[in-house]
N, C-alpha and C positions, 0 to 999 in steps of 0.2 A: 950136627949138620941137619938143615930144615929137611922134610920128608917130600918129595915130589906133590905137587898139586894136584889133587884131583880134578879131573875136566869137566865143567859144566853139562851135564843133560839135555841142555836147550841152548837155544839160540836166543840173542836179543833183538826186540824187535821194534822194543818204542823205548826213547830216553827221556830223561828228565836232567835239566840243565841245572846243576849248581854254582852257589854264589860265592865265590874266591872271596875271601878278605884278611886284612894283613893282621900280625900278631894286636899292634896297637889296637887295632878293630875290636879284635875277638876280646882284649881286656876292657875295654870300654864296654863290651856288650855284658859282658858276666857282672861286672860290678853293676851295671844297669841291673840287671835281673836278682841281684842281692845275692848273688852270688849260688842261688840253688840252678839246676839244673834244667828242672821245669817250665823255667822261669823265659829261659831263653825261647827270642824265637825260631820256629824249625828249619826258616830262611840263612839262621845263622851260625848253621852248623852244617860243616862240611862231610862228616861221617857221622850218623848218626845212630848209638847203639843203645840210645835211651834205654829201647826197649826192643822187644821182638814180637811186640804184641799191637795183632793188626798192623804193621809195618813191611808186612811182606806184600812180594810181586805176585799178582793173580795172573795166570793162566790166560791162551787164544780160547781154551774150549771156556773158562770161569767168566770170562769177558763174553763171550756167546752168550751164556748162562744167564747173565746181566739182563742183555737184550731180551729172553724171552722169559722170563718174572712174570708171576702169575700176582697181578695186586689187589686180589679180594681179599675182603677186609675177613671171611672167615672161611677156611676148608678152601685155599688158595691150591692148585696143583703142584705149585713150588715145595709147598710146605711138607706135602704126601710123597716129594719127591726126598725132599731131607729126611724125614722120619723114617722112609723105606732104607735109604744108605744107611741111618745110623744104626737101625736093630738089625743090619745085615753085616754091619762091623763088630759093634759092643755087643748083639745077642739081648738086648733087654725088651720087656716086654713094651715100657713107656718111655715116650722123646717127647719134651718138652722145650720147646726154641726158647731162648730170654736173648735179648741183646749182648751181653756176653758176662765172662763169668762172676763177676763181682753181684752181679744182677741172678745170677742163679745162686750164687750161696745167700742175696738177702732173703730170695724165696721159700728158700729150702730149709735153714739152718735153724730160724725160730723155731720152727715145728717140730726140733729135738735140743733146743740146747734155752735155758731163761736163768734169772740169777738163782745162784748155785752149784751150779752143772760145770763140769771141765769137758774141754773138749781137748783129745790126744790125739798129733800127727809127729809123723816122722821130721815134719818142720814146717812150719805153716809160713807162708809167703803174707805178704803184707795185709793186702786185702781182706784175705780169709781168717789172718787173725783179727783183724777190727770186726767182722763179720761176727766171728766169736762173741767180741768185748761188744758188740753195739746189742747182741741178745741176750746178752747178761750176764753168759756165761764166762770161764777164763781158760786160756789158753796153755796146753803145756807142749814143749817141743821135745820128743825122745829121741833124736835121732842116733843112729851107730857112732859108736866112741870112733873109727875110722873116719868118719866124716866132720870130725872135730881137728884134724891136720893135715892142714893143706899139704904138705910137702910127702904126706906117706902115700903112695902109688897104690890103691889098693880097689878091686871090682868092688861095685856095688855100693858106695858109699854113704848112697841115699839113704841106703835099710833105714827100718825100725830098728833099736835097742826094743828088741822082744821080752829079755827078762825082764828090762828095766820098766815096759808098759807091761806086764803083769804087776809088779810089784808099785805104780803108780796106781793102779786098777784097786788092789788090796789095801792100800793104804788110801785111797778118797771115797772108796766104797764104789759096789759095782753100778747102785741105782743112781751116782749122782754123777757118772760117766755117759753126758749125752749123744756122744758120737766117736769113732776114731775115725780120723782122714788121712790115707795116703796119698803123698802129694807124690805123683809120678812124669817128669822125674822130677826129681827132689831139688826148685829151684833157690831156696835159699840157704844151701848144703853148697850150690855151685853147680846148679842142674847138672849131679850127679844122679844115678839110676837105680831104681829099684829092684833088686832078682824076684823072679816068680817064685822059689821058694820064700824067702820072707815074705812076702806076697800072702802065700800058704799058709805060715808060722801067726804071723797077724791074725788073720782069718780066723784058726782056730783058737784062737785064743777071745778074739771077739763071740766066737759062737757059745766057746762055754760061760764066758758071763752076759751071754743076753744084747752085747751092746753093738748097736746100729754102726757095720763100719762103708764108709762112702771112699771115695777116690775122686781125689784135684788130679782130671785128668788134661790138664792142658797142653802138654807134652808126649801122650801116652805114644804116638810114634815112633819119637824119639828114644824111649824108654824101651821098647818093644826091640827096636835095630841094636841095643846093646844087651837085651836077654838072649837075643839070636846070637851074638857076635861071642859072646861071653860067658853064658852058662851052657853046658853042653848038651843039658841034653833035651835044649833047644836047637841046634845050628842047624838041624835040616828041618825046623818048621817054617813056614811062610808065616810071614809078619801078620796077617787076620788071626790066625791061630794064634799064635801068643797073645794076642790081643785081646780074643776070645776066653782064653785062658787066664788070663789075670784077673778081667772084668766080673767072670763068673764066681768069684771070691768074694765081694765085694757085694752091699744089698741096692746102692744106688751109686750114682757119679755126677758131678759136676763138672763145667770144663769150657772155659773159654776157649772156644776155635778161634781165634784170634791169632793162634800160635800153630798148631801141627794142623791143622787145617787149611790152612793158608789163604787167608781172606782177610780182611780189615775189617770187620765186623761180624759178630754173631757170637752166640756161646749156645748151652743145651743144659737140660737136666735127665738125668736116665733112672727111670726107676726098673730095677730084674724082673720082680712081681707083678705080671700087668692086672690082677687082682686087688691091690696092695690100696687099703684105705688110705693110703696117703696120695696117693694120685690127686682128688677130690679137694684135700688142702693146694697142693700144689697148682693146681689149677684157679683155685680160689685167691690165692695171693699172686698168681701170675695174671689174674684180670685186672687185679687191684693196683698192682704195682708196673707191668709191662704191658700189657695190652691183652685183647681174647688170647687165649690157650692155642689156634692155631696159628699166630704169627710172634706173641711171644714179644713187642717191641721191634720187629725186623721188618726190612722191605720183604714184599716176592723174592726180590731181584737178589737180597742177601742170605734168603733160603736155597735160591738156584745156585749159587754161585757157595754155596755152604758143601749142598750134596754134593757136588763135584769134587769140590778139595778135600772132602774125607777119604775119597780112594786116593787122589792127587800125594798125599800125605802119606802114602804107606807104601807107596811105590817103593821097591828095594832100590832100586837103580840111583832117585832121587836122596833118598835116605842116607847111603852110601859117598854120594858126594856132600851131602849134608854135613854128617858128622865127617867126613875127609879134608872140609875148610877146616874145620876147627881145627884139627888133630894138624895142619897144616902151619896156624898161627900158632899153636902150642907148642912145635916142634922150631919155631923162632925164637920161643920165649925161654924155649931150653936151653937151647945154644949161648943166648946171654944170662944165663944164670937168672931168672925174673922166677919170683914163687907164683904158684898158681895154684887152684885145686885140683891136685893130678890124681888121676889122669884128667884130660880136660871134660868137660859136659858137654851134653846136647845143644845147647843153642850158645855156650861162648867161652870164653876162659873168665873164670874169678879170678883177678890179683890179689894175691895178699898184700895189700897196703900198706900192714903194720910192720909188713918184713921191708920193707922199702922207705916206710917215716917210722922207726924203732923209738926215737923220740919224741913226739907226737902222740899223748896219751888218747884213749879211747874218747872222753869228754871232747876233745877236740877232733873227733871225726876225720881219723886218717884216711879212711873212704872218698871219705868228699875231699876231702886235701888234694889227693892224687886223682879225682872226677875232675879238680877244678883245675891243673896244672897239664891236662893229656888236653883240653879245649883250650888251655892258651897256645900250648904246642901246634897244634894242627887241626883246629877247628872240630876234634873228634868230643862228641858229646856221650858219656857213659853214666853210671849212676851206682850210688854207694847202696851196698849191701850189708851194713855195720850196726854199730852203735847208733848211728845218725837215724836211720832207717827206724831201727827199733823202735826207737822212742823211749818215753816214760811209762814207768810204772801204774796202769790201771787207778791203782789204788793208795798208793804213797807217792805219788807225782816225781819220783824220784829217775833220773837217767839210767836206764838197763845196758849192761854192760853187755855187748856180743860175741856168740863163743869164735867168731871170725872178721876181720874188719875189710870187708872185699870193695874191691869197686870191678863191677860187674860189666864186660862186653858184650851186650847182648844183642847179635849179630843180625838182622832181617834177616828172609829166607829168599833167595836167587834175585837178590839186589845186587848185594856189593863182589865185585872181580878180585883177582888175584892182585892187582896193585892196588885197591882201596885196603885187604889184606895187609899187605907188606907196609903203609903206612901207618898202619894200627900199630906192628910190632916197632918200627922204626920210633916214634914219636914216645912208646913206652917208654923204651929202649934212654933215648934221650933224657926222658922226665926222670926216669931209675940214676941217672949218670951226673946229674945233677941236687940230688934229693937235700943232700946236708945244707944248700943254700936256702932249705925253707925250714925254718925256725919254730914256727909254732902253728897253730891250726886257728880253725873257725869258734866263734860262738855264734849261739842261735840268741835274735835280736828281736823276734816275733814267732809266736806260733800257734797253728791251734788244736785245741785236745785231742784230737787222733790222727792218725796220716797227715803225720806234721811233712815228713818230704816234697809231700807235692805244693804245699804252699810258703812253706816256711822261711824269712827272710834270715840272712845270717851275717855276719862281718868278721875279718880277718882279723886276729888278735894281734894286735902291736908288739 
């Protein structure tokens, strides 16, 4: 039985009018767009869970924020207003604004990783691993053997596999390990969450061989409301303090605000050390590549509207209903037997797609299969977290098999209501009840050599 709805925080105050269109529509439109996801345009999709990045609803006081944008072009007051928020959350000595985070791992990530070098995360989301592959280095994903089964119920899923990154460490050698990255939370796991003990366990074990470990903090609010919720002996910290507490493990961060900050643009880089010789690189390739060092590639107006939503984003109250939608459409998805990564995550339910097209090999992206069949349904547009996603292999150009074939909800943040909700699970629901009538999957019919997703044309196999 679904779980009562948790009730919105806030009020609504201004809408945005969507464009109804019938099934014929919607398949005429996807086949237009070759059938990826990306492709479509945003007019013609009725729920959109592409992403949850930059997609969310800003705030009366973020919309203020807007309005009084300081836009010099350097030492803007905006900018000293962001920088004050963010070492008065994370505790670091340096903030670095970039456009957002794709943009701070290109800034960052050279300066520790060139051919050679592995980099080790709990599981690296898409960006950040081509981020890896474009500096030369290559990527390995250790994540907890529990977050390799969707259907087992179990906290923390995002962890590190701790012995297994000692034992990758020992076996690549400690000097050719350029960085470990905890991705918090753990979004291509099923933005499941990381405990502040592993956290810990990580830590030390980066400290005894030397090697530089960072945090993809894109979620780190999200992540923080389930160490409170979860491990105990957090539940009477305030969410700054866990926050505090995890960040201090860690020697830098990365992090698109785009996501727990709640704004449509902006990201940050965090250095602990505000001594730390790498400031001065990072500064150097953030003139180079985003603009002076005090805006970073952003308006004023998206530094004002930055600092605001970093406290906006850890409000418990907010937080609480947050993950309460989710845990809402996930308690739908129980009731009709639908797999997902349970418990659910922070910004949406993963499906397991492979458990719903069992016949429909990994090469034919049951991900996308079931992406492409919930937008004929009901105009909801979501995006594969699989095989599809992965891609090919670096180096033998060969298809990478993925340890999950998800197609991923990834819900805005105080957009969608309780009946945009109920048609998500409804329209699953439907796609799930019909599945044996789809025969076979996609092949890819264009693509190009990295983050094939975002561009990649494809056709339905006959």
């Amino acid at each position: 039985m679904a779980i009562k709805y948790v009730p919105e925080p806030f009020r609504i105050k201004v809408v945005e009018p969507l464009k109804m269109m019938t099934r014929a529509e919607r398949e005429q439109a996807i086949a237009r767009a070759s059938y990826n996801m990306f492709r479509l345009k945003g007019e013609e999709c009725y729920i959109d869970l592409l992403t949850d990045s930059g997609t969310n609803a800003m705030s009366q006081e973020q919309w203020a924020g807007i309005m009084r944008g300081d836009e010099a072009y350097a030492g803007a007051s905006s900018y000293f207003k962001f920088v004050e928020a963010a070492q008065d959350i994370f505790g670091y000595g340096y903030i670095q604004p970039v456009h957002q985070g794709r943009a701070a791992e290109k800034v960052l990530f050279p300066t520790f990783l060139s051919e050679g070098k592995f980099a080790i995360s709990n599981m690296f989301f898409d960006t950040t691993r081509a981020h890896v592959i474009l500096a030369g280095a290559r990527p390995i994903d250790c994540c907890c053997e529990e977050g390799k089964n969707p259907a087992l119920r179990a906290k923390f899923k995002g962890n590190m596999d701790v012995e297994r990154l000692e034992e990758i460490i020992k076996e690549k050698g400690a000097e050719n390990i350029g960085m470990v990255v905890m991705t918090i939370t753990n979004n291509s796991a099923g933005g499941q969450p990381v405990s502040l003990q592993n956290m810990r366990d990580v830590a030390a074990i980066c400290k005894k061989y030397g090697i530089h470990l960072n945090i993809d903090a894109a979620r780190y609010a999200e992540n923080a409301y389930f160490v409170k919720r979860d491990e105990q002996e957090c539940q009477d910290w305030p969410i700054k303090r866990i926050v505090r507490e995890m960040f201090a493990l860690a020697d830098t961060f990365t992090m698109s605000a785009k996501k727990d900050t709640i704004v449509n643009m902006g990201g940050c880089i965090g250095v602990k050390d505000p001594e730390s010789p790498l400031i001065l690189k990072i500064k150097a390739n953030c003139i180079s590549f985003e603009g002076f060092y005090t805006y970073g590639g952003l308006n004023g107006r998206d530094l004002e509207a930055l600092a605001i939503g970093l406290y906006e984003g850890i409000d418990e109250d907010y937080l609480r209903y947050r993950i309460g939608q989710m845990e809402y459409l996930a308690s739908r998805l129980d009731d009709a037997g639908i797999i997902y990564q349970a418990p659910v995550g922070g910004h949406g339910p993963f499906i397991d797609a492979a458990k719903i097209y069992p016949h429909i090999p990994y090469n034919e992206f049951p991900g996308q299969v079931l992406a492409i069949e919930l937008y004929k349904e009901a105009g909801i547009r979501t995006c594969d977290i699989g095989s599809y996603m992965l891609g090919n292999d670096p180096d033998t150009g060969e298809q990478l098999h993925a340890e999950n074939e998800f197609t991923r909800f990834a819900i805005p943040r105080r957009v969608y209501t309780q009946s945009h909700i109920d048609i998500m699970a409804d329209a699953l629901i439907a796609v799930r009840d019909r599945a044996k009538e789809i025969k076979r999957g996609y092949k890819i019919t264009w693509e190009p050599p990295i983050l094939r997703h975002f561009q990649a044309s494809l056709a339905p196999i006959e």
